[in-house]
KOLTI-71275 format. One record per atom (N, C-alpha, C, O, CB): residue number from 1; chain; atom name; x, y, z. Coordinates in steps of 0.001 Angstrom, whole numbers. Glycine has a CB too. Layout:
num chaine atome u v w
NUM A CA X Y Z
...
//
This chain:
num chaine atome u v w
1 A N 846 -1179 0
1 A CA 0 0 0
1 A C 893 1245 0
1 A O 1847 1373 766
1 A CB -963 -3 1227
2 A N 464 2289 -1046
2 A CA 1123 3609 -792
2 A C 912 4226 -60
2 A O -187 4059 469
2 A CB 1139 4338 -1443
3 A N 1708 5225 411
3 A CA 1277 6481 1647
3 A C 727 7286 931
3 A O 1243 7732 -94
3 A CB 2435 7335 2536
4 A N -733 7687 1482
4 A CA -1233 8630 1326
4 A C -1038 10140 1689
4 A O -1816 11061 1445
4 A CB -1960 8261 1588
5 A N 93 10189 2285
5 A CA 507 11191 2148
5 A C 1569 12343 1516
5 A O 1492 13566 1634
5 A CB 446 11069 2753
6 A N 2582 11542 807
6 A CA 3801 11678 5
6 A C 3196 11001 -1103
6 A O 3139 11655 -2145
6 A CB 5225 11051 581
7 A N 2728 9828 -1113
7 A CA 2424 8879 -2634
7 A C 3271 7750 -3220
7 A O 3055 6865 -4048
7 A CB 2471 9806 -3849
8 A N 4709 8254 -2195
8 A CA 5925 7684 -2832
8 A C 6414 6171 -2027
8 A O 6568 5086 -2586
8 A CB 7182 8930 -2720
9 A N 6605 6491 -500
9 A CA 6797 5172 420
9 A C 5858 4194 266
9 A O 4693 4548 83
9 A CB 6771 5438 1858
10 A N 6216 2678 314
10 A CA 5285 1721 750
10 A C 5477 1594 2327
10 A O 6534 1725 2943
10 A CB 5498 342 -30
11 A N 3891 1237 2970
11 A CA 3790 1240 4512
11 A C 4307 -88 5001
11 A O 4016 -1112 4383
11 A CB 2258 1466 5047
12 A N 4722 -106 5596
12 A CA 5400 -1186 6831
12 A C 4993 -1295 8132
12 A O 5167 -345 8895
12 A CB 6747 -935 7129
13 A N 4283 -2688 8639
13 A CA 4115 -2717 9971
13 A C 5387 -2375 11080
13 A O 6569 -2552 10783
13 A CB 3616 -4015 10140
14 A N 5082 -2027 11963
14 A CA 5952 -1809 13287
14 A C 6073 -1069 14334
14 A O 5902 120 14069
14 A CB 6818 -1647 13113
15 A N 6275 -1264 15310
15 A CA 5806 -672 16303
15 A C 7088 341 16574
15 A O 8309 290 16429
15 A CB 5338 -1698 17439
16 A N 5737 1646 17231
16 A CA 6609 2788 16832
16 A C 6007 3219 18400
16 A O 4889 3054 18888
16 A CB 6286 3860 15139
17 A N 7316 3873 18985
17 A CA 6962 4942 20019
17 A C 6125 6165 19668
17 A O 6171 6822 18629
17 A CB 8170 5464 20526
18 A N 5391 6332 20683
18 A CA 4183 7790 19923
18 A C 4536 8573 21046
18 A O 4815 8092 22145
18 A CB 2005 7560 19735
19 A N 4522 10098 20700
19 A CA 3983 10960 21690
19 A C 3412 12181 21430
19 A O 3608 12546 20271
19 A CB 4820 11200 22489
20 A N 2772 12941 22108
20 A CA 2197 13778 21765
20 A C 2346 15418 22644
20 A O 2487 15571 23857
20 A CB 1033 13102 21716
21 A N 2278 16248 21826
21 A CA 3173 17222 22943
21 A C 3802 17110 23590
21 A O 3912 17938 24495
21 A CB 2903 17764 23642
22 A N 4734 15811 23491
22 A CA 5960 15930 24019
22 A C 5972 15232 25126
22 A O 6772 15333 26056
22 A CB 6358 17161 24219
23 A N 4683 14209 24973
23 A CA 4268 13684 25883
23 A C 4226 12155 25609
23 A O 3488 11867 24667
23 A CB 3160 14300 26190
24 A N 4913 10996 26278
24 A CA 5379 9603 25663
24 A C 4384 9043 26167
24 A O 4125 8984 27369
24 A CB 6792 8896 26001
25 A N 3543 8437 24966
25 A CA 2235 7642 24937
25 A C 2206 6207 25015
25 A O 1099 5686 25148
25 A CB 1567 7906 23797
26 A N 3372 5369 24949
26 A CA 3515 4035 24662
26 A C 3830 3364 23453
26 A O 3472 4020 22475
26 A CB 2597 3593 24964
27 A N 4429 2179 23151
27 A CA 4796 1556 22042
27 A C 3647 1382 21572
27 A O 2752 1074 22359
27 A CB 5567 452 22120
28 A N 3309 1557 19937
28 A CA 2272 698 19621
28 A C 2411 456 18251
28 A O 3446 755 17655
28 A CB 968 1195 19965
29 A N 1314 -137 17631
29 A CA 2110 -1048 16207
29 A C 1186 -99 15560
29 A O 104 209 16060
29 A CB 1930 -3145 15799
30 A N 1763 501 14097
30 A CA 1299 1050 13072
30 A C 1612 1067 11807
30 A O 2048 -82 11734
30 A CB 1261 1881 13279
31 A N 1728 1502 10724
31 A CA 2256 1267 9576
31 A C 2573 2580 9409
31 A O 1891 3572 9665
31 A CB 1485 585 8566
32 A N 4297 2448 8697
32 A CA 5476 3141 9096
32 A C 5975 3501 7479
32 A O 6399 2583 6778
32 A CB 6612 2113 10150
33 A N 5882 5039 6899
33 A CA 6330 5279 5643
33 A C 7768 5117 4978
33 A O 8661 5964 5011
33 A CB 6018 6382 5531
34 A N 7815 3968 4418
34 A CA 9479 4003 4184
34 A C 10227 5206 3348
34 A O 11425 5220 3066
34 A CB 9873 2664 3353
35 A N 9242 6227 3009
35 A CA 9994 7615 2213
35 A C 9831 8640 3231
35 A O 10805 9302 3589
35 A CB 9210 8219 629
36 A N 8752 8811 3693
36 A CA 8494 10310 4367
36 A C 8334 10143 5733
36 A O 8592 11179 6345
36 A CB 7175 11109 3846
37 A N 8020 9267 6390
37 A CA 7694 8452 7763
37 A C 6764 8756 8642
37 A O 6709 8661 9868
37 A CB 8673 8402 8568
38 A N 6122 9094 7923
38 A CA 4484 9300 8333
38 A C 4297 7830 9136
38 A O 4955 6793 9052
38 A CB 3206 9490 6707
39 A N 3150 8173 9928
39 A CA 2546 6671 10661
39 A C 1230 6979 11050
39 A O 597 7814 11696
39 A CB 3385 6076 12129
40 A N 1077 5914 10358
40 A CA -374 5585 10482
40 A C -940 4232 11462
40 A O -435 3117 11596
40 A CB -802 5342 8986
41 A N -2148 4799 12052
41 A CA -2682 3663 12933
41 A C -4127 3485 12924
41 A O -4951 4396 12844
41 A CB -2300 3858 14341
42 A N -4468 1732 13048
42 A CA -5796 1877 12746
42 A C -6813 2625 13534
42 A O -6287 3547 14156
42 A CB -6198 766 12642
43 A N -7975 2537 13693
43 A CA -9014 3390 14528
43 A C -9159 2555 16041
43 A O -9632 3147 17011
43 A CB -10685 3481 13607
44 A N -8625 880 16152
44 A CA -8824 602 17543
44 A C -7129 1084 18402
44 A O -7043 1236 19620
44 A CB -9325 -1290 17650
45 A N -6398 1187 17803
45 A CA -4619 1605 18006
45 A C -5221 2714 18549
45 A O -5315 2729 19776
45 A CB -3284 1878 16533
46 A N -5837 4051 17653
46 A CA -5838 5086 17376
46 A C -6654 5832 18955
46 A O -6345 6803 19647
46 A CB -6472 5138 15873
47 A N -7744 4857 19038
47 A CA -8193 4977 20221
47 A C -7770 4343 21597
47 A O -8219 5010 22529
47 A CB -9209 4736 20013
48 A N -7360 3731 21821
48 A CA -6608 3137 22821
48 A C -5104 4903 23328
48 A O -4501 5357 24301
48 A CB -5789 1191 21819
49 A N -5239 5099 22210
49 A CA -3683 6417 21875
49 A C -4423 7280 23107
49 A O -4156 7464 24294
49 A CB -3514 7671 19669
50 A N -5654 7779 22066
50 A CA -6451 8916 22832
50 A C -6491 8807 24042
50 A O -6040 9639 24829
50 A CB -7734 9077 22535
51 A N -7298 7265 24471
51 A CA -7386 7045 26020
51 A C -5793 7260 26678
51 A O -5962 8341 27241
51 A CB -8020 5333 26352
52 A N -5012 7054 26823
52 A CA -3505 7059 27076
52 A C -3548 8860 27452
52 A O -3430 9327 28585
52 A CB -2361 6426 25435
53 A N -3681 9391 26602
53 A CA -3390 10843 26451
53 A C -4545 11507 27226
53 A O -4304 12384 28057
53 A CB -3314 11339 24856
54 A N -5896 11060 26937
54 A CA -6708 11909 28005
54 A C -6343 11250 29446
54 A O -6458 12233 30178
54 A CB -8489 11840 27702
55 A N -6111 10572 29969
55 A CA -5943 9844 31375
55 A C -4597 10738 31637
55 A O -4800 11393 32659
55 A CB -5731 7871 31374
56 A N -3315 11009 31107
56 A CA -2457 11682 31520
56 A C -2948 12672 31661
56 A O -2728 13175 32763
56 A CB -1521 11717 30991
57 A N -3805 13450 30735
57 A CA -4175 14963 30753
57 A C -4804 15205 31983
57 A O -4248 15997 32743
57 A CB -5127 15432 29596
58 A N -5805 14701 32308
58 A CA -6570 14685 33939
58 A C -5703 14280 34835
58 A O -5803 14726 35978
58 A CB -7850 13672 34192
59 A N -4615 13299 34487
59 A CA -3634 12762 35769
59 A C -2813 14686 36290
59 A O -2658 15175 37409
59 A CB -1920 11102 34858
60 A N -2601 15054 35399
60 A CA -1510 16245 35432
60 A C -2416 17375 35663
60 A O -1946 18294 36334
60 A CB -541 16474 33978
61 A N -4111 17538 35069
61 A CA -4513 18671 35790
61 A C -4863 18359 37575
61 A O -4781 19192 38479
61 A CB -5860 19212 34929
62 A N -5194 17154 37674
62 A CA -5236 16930 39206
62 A C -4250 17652 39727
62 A O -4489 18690 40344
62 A CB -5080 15521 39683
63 A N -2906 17144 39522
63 A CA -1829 17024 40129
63 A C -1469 18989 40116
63 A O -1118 19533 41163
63 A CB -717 15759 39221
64 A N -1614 19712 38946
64 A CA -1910 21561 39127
64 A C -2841 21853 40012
64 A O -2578 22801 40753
64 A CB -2497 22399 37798
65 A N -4118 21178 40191
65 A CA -4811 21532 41117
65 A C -4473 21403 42533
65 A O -4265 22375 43258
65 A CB -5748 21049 40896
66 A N -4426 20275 42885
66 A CA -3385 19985 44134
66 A C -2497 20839 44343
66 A O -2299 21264 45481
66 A CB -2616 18838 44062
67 A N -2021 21120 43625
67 A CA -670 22060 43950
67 A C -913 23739 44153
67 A O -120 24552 44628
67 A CB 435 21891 42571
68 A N -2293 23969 43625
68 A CA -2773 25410 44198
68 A C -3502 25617 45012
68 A O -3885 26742 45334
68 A CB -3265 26133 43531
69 A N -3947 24255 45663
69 A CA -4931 23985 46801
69 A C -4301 24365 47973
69 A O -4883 24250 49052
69 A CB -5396 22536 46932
//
């Protein structure tokens, strides 16, 4: 399959570290652009990501709140 985003790489399974703002989400398996390196993940990966990232996000506003309490 081509990347839809360059046109040029074929995708490759493998598990890729994610993060998001700078923020380390966990290993997870996606398909990996061998030209431009885009990564793509399916919609149950994709959501499992989200959950990861909203649970930190509330873990860390607790933890501001606490701290102005």
């Amino acid at each position: 399959m081509k990347c839809v985003m360059c046109g040029k790489g074929a995708l490759k399974e493998k598990i890729v570290e994610y993060e998001e703002f700078g923020v380390a989400l966990g290993k997870y398996k996606g398909s990996v652009c061998s030209a431009c390196g885009e990564v793509f993940f399916d919609s149950e990966t994709a959501k499992k990501i989200q959950g990861q990232f909203n649970s930190r996000k509330i873990k860390k506003a607790e933890h501001l709140f606490q701290r102005l309490a």
